[in-house]
VOROKE-577118 format. One record per atom (N, C-alpha, C, O): atom name; x, y, z. Coordinates in nm, 3 decimals, padded with zeros to 5 digits, m for minus. Layout:
BEGIN
CA / X / Y / Z
...
This chain:
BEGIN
N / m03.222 / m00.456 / m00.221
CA / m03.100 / m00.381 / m00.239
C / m02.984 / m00.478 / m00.258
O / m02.946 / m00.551 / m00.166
N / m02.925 / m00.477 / m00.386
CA / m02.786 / m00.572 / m00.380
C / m02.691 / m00.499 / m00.282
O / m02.692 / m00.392 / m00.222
N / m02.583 / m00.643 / m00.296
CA / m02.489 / m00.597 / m00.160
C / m02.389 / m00.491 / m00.246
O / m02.384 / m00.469 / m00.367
N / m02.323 / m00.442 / m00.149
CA / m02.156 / m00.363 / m00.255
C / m02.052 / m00.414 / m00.261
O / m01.965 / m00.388 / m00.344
N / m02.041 / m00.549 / m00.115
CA / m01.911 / m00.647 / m00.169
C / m01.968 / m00.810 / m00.085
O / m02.041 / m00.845 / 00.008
N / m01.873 / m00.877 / m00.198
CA / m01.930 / m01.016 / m00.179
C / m01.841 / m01.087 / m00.158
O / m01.743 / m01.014 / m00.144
N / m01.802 / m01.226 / m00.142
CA / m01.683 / m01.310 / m00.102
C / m01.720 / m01.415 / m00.223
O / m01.822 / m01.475 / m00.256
N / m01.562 / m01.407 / m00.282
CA / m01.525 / m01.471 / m00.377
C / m01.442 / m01.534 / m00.379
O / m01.356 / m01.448 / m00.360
N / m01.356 / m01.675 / m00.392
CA / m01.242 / m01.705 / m00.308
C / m01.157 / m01.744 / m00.453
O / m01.200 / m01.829 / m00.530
N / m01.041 / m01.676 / m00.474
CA / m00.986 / m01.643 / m00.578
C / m00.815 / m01.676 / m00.523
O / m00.753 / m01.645 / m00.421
N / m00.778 / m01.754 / m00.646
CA / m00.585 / m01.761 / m00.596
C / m00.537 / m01.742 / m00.698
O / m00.522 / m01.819 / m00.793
N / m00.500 / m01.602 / m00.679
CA / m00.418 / m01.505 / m00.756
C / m00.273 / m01.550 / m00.743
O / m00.207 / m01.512 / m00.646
N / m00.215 / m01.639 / m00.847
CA / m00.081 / m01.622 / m00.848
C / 00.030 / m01.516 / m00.910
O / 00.150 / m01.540 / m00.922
N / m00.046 / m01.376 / m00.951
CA / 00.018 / m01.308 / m00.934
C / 00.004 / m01.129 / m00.870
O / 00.019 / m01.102 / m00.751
N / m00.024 / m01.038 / m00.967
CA / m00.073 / m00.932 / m00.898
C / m00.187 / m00.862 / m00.933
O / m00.274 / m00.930 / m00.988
N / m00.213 / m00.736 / m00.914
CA / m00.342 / m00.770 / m00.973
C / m00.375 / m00.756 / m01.124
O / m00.304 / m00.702 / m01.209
N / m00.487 / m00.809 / m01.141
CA / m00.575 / m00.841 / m01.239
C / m00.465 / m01.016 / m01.320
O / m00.491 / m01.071 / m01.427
N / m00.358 / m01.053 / m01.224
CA / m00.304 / m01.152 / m01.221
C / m00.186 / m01.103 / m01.295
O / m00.111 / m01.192 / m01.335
N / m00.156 / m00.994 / m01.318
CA / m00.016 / m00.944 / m01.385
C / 00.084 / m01.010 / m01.321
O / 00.094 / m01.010 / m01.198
N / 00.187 / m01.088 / m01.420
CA / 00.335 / m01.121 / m01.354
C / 00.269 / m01.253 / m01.273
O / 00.301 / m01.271 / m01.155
N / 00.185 / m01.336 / m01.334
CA / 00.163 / m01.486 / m01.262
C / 00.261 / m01.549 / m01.296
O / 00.329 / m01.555 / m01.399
N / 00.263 / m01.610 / m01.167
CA / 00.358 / m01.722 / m01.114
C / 00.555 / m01.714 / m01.128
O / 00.649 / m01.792 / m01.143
N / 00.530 / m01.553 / m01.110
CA / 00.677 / m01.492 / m01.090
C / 00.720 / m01.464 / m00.959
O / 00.748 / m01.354 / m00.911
N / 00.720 / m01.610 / m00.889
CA / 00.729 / m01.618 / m00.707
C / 00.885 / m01.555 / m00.687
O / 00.915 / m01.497 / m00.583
N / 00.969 / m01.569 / m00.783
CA / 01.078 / m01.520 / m00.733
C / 01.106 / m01.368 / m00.706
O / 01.170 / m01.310 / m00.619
N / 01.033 / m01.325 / m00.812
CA / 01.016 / m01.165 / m00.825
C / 00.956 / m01.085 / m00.739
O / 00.995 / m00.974 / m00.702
N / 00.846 / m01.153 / m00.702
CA / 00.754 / m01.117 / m00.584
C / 00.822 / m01.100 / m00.434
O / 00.800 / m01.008 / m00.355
N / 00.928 / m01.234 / m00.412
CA / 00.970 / m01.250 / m00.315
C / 01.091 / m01.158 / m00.312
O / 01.115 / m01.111 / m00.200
N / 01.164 / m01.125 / m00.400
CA / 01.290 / m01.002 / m00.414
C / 01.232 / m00.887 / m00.340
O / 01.271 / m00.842 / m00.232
N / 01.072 / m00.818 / m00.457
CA / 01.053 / m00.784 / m00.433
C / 00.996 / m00.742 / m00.266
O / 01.046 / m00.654 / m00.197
N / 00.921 / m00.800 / m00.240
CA / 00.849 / m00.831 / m00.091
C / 00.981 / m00.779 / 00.029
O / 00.964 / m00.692 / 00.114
N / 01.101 / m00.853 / 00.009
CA / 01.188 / m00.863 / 00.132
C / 01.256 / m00.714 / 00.115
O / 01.262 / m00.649 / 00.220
N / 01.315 / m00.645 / m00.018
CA / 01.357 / m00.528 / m00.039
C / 01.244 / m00.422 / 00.015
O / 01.269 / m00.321 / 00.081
N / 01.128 / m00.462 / m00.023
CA / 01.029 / m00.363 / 00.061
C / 01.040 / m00.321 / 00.177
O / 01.068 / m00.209 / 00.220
N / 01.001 / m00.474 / 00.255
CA / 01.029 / m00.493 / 00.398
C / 01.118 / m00.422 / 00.510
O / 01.089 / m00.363 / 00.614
N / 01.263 / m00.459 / 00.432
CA / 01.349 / m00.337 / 00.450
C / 01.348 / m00.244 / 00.470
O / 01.376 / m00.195 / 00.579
N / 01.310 / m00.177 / 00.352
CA / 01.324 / m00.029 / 00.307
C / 01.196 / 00.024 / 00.426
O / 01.223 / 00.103 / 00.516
N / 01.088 / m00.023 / 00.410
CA / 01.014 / 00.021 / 00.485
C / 01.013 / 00.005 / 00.679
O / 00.956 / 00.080 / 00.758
N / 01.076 / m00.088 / 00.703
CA / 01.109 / m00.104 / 00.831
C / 01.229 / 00.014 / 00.870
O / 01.206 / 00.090 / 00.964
N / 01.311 / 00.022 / 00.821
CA / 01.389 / 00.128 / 00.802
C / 01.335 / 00.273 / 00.818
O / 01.359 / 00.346 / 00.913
N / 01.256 / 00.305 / 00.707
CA / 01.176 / 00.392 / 00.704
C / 01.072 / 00.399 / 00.833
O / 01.037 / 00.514 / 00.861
N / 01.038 / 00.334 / 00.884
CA / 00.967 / 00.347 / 01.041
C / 01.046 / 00.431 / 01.143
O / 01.033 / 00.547 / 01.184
N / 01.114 / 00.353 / 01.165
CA / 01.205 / 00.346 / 01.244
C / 01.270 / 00.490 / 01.264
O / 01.280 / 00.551 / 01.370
N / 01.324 / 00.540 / 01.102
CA / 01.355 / 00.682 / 01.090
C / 01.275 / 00.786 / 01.122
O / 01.321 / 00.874 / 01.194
N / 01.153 / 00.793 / 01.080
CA / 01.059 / 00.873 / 01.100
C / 00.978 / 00.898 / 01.187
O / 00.920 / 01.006 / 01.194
N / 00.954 / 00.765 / 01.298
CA / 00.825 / 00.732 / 01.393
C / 00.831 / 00.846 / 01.506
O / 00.731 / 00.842 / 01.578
N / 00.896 / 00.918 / 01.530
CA / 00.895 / 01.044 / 01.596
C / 00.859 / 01.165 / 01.562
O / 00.798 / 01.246 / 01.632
N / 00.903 / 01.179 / 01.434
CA / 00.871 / 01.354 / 01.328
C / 00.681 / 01.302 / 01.234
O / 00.605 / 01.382 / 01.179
N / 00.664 / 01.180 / 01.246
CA / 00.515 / 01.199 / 01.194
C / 00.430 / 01.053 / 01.217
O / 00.459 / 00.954 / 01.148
N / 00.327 / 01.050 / 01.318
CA / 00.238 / 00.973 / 01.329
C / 00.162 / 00.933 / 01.214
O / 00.128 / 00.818 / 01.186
N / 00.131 / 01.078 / 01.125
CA / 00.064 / 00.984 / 01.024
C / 00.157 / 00.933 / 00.901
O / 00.112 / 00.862 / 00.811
N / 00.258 / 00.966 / 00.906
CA / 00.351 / 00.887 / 00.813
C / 00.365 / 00.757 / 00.870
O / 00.308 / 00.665 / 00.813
N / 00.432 / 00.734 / 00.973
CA / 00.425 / 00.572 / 01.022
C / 00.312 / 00.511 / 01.004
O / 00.300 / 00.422 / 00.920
N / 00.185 / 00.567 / 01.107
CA / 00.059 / 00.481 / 01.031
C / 00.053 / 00.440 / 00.870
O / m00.008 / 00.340 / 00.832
N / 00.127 / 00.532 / 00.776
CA / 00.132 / 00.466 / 00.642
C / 00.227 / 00.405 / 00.586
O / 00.232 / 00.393 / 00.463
N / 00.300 / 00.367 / 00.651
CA / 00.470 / 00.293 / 00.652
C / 00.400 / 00.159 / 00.690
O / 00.403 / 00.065 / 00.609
N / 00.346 / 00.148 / 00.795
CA / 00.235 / 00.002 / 00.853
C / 00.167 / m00.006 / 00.786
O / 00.208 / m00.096 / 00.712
N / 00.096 / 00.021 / 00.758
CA / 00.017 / m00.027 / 00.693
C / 00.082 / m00.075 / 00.520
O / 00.061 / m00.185 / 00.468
N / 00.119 / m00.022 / 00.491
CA / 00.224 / m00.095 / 00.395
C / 00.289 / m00.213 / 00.408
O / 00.296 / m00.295 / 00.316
N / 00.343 / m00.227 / 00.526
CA / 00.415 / m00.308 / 00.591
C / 00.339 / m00.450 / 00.593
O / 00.354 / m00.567 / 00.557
N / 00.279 / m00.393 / 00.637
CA / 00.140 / m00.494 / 00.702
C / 00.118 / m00.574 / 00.612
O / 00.147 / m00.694 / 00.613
N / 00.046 / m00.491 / 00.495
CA / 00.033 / m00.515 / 00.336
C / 00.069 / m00.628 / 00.314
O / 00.017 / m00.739 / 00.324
N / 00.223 / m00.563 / 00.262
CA / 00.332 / m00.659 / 00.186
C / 00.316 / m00.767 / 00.282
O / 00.243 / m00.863 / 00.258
N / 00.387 / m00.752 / 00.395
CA / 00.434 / m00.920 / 00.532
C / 00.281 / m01.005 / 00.474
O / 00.307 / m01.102 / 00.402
N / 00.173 / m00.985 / 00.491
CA / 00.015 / m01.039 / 00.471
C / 00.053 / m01.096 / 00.327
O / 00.089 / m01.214 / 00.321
N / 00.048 / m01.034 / 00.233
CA / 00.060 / m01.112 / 00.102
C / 00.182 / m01.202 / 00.078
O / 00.178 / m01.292 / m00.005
N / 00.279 / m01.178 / 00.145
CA / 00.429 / m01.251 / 00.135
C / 00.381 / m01.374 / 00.219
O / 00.372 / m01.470 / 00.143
N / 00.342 / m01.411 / 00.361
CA / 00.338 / m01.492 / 00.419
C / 00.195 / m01.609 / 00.311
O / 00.204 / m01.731 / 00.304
N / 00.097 / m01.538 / 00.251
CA / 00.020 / m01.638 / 00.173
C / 00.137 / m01.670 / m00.001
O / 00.127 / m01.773 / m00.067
N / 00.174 / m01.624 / m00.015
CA / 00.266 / m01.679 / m00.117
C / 00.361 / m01.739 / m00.072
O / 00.422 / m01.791 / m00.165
N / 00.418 / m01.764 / 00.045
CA / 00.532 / m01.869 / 00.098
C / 00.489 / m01.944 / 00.136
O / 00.560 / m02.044 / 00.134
N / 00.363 / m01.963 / 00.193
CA / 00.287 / m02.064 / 00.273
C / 00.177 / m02.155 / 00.154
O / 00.137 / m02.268 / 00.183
N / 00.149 / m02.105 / 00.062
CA / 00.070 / m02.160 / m00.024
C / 00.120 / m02.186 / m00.165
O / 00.118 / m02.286 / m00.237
N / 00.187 / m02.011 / m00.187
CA / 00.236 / m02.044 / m00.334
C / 00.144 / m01.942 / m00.399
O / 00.182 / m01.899 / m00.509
N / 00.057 / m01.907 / m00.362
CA / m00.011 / m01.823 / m00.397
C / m00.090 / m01.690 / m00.287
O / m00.092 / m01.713 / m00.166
N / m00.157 / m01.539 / m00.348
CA / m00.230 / m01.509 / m00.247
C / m00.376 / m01.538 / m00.240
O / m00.433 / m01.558 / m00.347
N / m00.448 / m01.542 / m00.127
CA / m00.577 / m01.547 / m00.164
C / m00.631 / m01.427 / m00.159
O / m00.584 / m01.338 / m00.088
N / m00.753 / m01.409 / m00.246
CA / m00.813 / m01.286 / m00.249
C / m00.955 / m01.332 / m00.239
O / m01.000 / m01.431 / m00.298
N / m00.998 / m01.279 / m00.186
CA / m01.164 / m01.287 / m00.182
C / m01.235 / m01.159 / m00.118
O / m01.310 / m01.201 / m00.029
N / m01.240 / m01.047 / m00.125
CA / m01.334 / m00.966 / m00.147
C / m01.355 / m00.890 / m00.305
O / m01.265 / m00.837 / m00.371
N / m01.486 / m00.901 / m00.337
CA / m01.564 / m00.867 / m00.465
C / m01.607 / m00.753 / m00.416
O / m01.669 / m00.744 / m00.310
N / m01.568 / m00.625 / m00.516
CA / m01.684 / m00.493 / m00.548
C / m01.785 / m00.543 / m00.625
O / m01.755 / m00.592 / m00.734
N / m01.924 / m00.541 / m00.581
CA / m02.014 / m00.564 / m00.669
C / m02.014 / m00.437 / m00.774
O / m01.998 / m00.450 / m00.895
N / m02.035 / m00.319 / m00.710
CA / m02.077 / m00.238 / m00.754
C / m01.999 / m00.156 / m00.898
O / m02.053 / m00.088 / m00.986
N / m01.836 / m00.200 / m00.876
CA / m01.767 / m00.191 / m01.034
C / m01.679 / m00.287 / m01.036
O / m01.629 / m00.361 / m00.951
N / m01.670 / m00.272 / m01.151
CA / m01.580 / m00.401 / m01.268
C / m01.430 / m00.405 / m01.184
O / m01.343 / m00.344 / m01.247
N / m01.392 / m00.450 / m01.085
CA / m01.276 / m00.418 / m01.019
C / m01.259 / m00.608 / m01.027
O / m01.336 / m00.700 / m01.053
N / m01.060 / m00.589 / m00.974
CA / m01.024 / m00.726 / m00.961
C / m01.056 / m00.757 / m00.777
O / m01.028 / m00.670 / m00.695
N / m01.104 / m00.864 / m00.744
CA / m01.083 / m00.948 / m00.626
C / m00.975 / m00.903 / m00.576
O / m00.871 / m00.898 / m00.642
N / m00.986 / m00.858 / m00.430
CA / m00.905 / m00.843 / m00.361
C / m00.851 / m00.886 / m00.250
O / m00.801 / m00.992 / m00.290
N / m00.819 / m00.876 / m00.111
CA / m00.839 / m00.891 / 00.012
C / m00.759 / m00.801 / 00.139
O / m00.715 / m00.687 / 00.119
N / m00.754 / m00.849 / 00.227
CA / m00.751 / m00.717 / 00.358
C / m00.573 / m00.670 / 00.305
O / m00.559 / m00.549 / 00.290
N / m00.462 / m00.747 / 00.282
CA / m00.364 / m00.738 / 00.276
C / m00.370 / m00.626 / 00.154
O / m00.325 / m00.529 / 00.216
N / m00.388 / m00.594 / 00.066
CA / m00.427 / m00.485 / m00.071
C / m00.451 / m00.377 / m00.016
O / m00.392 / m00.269 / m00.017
N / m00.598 / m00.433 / 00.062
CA / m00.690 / m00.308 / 00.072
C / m00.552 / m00.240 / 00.188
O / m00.517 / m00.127 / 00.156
N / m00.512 / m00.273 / 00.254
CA / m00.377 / m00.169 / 00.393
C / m00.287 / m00.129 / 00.310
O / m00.240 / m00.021 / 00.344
N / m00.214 / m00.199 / 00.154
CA / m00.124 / m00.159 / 00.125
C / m00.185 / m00.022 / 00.050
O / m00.115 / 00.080 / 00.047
N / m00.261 / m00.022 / 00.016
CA / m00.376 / 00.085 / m00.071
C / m00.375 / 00.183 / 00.033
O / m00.306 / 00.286 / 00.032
N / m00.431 / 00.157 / 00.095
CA / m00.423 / 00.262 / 00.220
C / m00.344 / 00.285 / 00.255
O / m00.366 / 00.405 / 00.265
N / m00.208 / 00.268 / 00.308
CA / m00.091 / 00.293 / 00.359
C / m00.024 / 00.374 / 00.234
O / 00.076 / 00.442 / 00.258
N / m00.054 / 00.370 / 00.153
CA / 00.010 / 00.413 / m00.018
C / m00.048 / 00.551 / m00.026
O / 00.024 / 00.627 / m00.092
N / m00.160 / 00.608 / 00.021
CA / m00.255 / 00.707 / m00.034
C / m00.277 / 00.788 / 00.087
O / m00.360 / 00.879 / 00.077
N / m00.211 / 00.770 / 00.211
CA / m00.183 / 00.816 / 00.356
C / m00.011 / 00.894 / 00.346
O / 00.022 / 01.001 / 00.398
N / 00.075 / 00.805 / 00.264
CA / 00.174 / 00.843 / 00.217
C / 00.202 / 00.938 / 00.146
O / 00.298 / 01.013 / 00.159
N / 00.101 / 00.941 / 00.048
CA / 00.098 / 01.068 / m00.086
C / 00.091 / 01.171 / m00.017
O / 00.180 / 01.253 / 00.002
N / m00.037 / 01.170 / 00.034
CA / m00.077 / 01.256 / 00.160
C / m00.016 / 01.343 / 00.227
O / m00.023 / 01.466 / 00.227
N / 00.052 / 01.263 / 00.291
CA / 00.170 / 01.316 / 00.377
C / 00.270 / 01.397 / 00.288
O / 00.300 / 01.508 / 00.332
N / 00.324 / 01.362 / 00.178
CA / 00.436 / 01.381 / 00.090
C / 00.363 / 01.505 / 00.066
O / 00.422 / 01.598 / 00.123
N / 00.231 / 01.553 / m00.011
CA / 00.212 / 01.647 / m00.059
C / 00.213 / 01.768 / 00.061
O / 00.263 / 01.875 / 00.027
N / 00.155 / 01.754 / 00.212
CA / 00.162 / 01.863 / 00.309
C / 00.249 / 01.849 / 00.361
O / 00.294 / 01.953 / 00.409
N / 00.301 / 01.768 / 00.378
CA / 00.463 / 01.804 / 00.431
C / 00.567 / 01.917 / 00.330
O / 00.637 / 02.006 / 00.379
N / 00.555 / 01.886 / 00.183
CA / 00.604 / 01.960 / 00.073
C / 00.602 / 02.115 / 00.139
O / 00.691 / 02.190 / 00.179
N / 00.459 / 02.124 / 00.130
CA / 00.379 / 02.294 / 00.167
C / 00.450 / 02.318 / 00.260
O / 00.542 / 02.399 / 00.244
N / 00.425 / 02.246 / 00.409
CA / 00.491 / 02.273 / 00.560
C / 00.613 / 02.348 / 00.538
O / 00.620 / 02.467 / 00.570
N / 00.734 / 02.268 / 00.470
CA / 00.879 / 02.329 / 00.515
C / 00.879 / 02.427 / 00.376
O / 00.997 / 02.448 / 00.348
N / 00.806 / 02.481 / 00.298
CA / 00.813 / 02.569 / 00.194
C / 00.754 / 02.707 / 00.322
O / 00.793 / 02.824 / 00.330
N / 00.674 / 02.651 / 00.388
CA / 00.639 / 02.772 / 00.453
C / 00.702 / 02.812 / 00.576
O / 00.706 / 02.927 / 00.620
N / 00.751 / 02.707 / 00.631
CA / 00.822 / 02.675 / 00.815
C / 01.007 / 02.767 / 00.686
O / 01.102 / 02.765 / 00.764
N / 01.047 / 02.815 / 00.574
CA / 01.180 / 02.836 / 00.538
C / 01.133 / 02.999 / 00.495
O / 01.213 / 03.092 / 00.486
N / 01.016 / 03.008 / 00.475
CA / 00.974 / 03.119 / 00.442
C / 00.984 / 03.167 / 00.238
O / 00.982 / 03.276 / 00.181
N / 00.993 / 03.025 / 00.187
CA / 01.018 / 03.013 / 00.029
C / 00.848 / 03.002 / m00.022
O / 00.743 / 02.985 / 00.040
N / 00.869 / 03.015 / m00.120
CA / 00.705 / 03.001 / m00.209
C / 00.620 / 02.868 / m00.234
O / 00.502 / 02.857 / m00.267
N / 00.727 / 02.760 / m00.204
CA / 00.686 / 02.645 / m00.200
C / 00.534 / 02.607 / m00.178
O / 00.522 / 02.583 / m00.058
N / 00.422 / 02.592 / m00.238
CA / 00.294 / 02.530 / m00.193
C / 00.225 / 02.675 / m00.162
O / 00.126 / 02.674 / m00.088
N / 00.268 / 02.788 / m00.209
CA / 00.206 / 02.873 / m00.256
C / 00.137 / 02.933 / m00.396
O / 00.176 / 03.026 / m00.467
N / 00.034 / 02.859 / m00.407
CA / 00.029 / 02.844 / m00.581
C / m00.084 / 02.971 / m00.578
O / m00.176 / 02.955 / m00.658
N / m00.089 / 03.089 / m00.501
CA / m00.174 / 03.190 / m00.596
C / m00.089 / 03.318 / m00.586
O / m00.138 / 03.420 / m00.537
N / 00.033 / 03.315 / m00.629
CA / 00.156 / 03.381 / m00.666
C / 00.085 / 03.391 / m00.779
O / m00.013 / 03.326 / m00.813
N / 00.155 / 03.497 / m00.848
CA / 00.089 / 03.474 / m01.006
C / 00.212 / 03.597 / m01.072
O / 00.214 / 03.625 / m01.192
């Protein structure tokens, strides 16, 4: 049985599939405006939704993880391989911001429904017709 992921040790100087290599300045604008915004965003919310913060961190996490290997090296490293499809090299810092990103949607879409229904409006009632 082949494996489904393998270690590949890869230095991605930029994002993925190497988009925007060796645009450290951009990265780093970017990175610290994140940081921000999202620390902020904790902070605001960490009372009205557990699983929103869990995806604020993990974002967080993300970004700080890939920012600290591009200040410290110049580059990030990536080394986990999908065997199983044609995907780019990744590593743990991706895989949280991925997750923290898709925990977020998440949230955005039932929260939408929640106060459409907590106001008594049609909101996230889609078999109206």
């Amino acid at each position: 049985m082949d494996p489904l992921f393998s270690l590949t040790y890869v230095q991605n100087q930029g994002a993925a599939w190497n988009i925007l290599e060796g645009q450290m300045t951009f990265f780093t604008l970017i990175t610290v405006i994140a940081v921000v915004v999202v620390t902020y965003l904790i902070f605001r919310y960490r009372k009205e939704s557990k699983f929103l913060t869990i995806g604020l961190a993990l974002v967080l996490a993300g970004a700080v993880g890939n920012f600290i290997d591009r200040i410290r090296l110049g580059y990030v490293v990536d080394m986990i391989q999908a065997d199983f499809i044609q995907f780019p090299i990744f590593n743990i810092a991706d895989s949280s911001l991925v997750i923290g990103v898709i925990l977020i949607f998440i949230y955005t879409i039932f929260e939408d429904r929640l106060k459409g229904k907590e106001h008594g409006g049609e909101s996230g009632n889609y078999n109206n017709k």
